[in-house]
C-alpha positions as CSV (number, residue, x, y, z in Angstrom):
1,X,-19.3,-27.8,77.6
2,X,-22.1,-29.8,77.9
3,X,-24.6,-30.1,80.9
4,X,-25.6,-33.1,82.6
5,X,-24.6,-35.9,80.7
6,X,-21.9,-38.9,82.0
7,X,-18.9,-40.7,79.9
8,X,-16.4,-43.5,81.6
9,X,-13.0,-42.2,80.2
10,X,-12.9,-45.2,77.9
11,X,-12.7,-44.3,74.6
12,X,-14.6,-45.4,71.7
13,X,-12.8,-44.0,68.5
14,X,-10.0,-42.2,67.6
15,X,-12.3,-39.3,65.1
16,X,-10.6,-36.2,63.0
17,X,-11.2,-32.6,63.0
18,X,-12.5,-31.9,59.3
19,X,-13.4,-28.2,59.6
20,X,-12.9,-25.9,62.3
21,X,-14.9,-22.2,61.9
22,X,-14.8,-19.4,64.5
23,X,-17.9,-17.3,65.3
24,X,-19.8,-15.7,68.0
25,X,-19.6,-20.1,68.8
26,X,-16.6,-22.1,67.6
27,X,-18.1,-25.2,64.7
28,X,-16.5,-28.3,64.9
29,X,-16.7,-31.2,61.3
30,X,-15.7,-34.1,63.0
31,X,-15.3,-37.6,61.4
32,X,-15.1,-40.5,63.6
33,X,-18.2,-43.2,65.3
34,X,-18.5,-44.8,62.1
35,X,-21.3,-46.7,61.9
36,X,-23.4,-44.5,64.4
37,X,-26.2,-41.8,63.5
38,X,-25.8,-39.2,66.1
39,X,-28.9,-37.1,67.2
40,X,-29.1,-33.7,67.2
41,X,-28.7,-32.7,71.7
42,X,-26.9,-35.5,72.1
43,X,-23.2,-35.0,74.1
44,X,-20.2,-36.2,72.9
45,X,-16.4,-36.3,74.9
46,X,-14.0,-35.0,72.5
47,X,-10.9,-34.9,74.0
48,X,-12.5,-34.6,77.3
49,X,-14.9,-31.6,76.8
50,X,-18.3,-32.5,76.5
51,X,-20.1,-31.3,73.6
52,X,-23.6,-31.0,71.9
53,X,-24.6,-32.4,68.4
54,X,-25.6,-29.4,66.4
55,X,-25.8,-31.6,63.2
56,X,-25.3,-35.0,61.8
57,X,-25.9,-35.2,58.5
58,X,-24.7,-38.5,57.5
59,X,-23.2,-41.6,60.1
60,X,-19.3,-41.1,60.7
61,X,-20.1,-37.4,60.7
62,X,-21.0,-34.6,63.3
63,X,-20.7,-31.1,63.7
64,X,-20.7,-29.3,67.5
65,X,-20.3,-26.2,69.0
66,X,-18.3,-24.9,72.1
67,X,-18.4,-21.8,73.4
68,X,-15.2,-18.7,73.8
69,X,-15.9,-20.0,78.0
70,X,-14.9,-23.6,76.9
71,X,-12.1,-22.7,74.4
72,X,-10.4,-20.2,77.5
73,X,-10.3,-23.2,80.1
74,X,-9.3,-26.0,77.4
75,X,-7.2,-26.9,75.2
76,X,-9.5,-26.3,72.0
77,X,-7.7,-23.1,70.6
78,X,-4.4,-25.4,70.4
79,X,-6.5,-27.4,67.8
80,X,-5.8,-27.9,64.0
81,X,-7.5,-29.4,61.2
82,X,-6.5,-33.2,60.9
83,X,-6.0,-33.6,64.7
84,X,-7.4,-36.8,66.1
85,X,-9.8,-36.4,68.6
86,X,-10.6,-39.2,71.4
87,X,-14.3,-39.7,70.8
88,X,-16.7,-41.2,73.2
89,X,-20.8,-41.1,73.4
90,X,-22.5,-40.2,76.8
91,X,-23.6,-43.0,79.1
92,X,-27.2,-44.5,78.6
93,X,-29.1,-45.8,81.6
94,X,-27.9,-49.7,82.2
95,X,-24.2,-48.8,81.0
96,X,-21.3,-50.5,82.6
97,X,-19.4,-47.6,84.3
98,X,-15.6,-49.3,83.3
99,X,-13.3,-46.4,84.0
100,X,-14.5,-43.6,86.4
101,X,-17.3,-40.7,86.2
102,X,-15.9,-38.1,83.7
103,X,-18.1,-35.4,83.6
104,X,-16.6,-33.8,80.6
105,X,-16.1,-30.6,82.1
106,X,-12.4,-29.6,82.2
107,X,-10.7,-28.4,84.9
108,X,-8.2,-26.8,83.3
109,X,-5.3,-27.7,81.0
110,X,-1.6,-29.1,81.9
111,X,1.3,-30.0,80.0
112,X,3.2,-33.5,79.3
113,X,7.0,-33.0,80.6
114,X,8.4,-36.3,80.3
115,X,7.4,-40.3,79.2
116,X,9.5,-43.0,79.4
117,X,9.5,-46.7,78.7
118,X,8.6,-49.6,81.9
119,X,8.4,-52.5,80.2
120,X,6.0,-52.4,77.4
121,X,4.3,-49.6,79.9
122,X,4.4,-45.5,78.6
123,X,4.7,-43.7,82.2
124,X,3.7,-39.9,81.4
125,X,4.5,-36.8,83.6
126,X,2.4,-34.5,83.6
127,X,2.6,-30.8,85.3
128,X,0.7,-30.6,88.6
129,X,-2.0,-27.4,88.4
130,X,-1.7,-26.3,91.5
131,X,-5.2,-25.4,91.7
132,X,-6.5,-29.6,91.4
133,X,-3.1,-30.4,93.5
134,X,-5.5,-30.9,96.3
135,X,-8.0,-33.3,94.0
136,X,-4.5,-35.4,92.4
137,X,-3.9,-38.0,94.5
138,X,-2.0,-41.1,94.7
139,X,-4.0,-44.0,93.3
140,X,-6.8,-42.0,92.2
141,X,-8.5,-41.2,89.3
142,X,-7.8,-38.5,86.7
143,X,-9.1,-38.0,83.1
144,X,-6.6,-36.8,80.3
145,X,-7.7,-35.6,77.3
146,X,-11.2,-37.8,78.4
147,X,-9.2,-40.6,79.2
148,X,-10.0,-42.5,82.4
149,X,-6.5,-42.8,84.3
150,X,-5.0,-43.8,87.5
151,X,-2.6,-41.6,89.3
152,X,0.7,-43.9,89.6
153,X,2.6,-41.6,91.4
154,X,2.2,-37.9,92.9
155,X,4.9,-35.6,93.7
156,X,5.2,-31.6,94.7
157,X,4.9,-30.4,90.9
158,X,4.3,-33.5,88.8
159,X,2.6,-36.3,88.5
160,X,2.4,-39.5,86.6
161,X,0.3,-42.3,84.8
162,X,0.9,-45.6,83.7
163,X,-0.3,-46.5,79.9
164,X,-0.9,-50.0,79.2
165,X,-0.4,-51.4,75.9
166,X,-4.2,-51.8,75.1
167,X,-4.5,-48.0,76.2
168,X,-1.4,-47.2,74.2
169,X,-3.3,-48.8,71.3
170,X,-6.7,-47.3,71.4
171,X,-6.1,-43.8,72.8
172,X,-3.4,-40.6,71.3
173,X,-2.1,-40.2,74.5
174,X,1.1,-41.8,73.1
175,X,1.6,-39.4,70.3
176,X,1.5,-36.5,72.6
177,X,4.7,-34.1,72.2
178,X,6.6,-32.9,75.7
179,X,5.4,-29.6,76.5
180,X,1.6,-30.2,74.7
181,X,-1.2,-29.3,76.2
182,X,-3.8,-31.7,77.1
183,X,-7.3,-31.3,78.8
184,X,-7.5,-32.1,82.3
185,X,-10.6,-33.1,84.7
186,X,-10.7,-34.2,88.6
187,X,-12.5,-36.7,90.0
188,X,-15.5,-35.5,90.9
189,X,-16.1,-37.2,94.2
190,X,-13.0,-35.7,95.0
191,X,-14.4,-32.2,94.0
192,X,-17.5,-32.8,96.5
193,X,-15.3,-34.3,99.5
194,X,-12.9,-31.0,99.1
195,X,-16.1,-28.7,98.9
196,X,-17.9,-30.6,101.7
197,X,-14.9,-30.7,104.0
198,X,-13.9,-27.4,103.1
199,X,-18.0,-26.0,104.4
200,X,-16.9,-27.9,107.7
201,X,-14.0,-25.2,108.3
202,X,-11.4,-28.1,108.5
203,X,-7.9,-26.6,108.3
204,X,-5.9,-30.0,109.4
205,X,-6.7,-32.1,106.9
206,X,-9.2,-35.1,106.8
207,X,-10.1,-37.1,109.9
208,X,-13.1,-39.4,110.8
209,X,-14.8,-36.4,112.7
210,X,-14.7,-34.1,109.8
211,X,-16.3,-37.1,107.3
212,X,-18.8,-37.1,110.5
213,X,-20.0,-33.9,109.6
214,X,-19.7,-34.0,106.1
215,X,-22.2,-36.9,106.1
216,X,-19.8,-39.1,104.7
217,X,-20.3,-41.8,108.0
């Protein structure tokens, strides 16, 4: 996964996985960004995991590389040539930020165990890692498969999120089979507030003493 670069969650393209070769690095032939020349360096969300441009021969076509660390805390090794892959370019400077800072380093991976219909709404449940649990939260943000979500609801095990018809349209998330494995990342501010709070020793939970010392107020 890539280093230091930013995406928003809001997908750009919908791209294909053309050729898929396994070596001391995994190679990725992707098609998708038509229109745009990649450079080589550059970072790229593909389903969430941020990767590096190792070639780009000709516009609506890249190759990148991902590590054996990224494929074991991802969903990579589940992929197949012909899968569609939610594309999107890393942030430049003066970028609107639409959805939510997605890093494009996965958490971890969880599994879709139910959708239903609300209207012309797709609500999707999704298995709770109990390792994020504490980073999930009601209202929050949450990026599937590199797409910029908000937590609609929150229980023990499971959580959900509620798909719009234009996110329906321009993202896979739809076409996701119960029991699938899809890439998962926190939000990172959560990440820092749980790290912060955790230095402080706090066992109770969060109160306006423990932001005190944080040096959140």
């Amino acid at each position: 996964m890539g280093a230091r670069d930013m995406f928003t969650g809001l997908i750009q393209d919908i791209g294909t996985l053309q050729s898929l070769r396994h070596g001391a690095m995994i190679r990725l032939g992707i098609a998708g960004l038509m229109g745009e020349r990649l450079t080589l360096g550059e970072s790229v969300s593909c389903n969430g995991i941020c990767l590096s441009v190792v070639a780009a021969p000709r516009a609506g076509f890249f190759e990148v590389e991902a590590s054996p660390q990224t494929a074991r805390c991802t969903a990579l090794p589940t992929w197949q040539i012909g899968r569609k892959l939610q594309l999107e370019r890393a942030l430049r400077l003066g970028d609107r930020l639409g959805g939510h800072i997605v890093q494009g380093h996965v958490d971890g991976v969880t599994r879709l165990v139910q959708r239903r219909r609300d209207a012309g709404a797709m609500v999707l449940a999704f298995e709770l890692p109990q390792l994020l649990a504490p980073l999930v939260v009601e209202k929050g943000s949450v990026a599937l498969d590199g797409v910029s979500l908000t937590v609609s609801k929150r229980g023990e095990h499971v959580f959900e999120v509620t798909l719009i018809p234009d996110t329906q349209a321009r993202t896979t998330l739809c076409e996701i089979a119960v029991g699938a494995e899809v890439n998962i990342e926190a939000d990172v501010i959560g990440k820092y507030v749980a790290h912060l709070i955790a230095k402080t020793g706090a066992t109770t939970g969060v109160s306006a003493e423990t932001l005190r010392r944080a040096g959140f107020i």
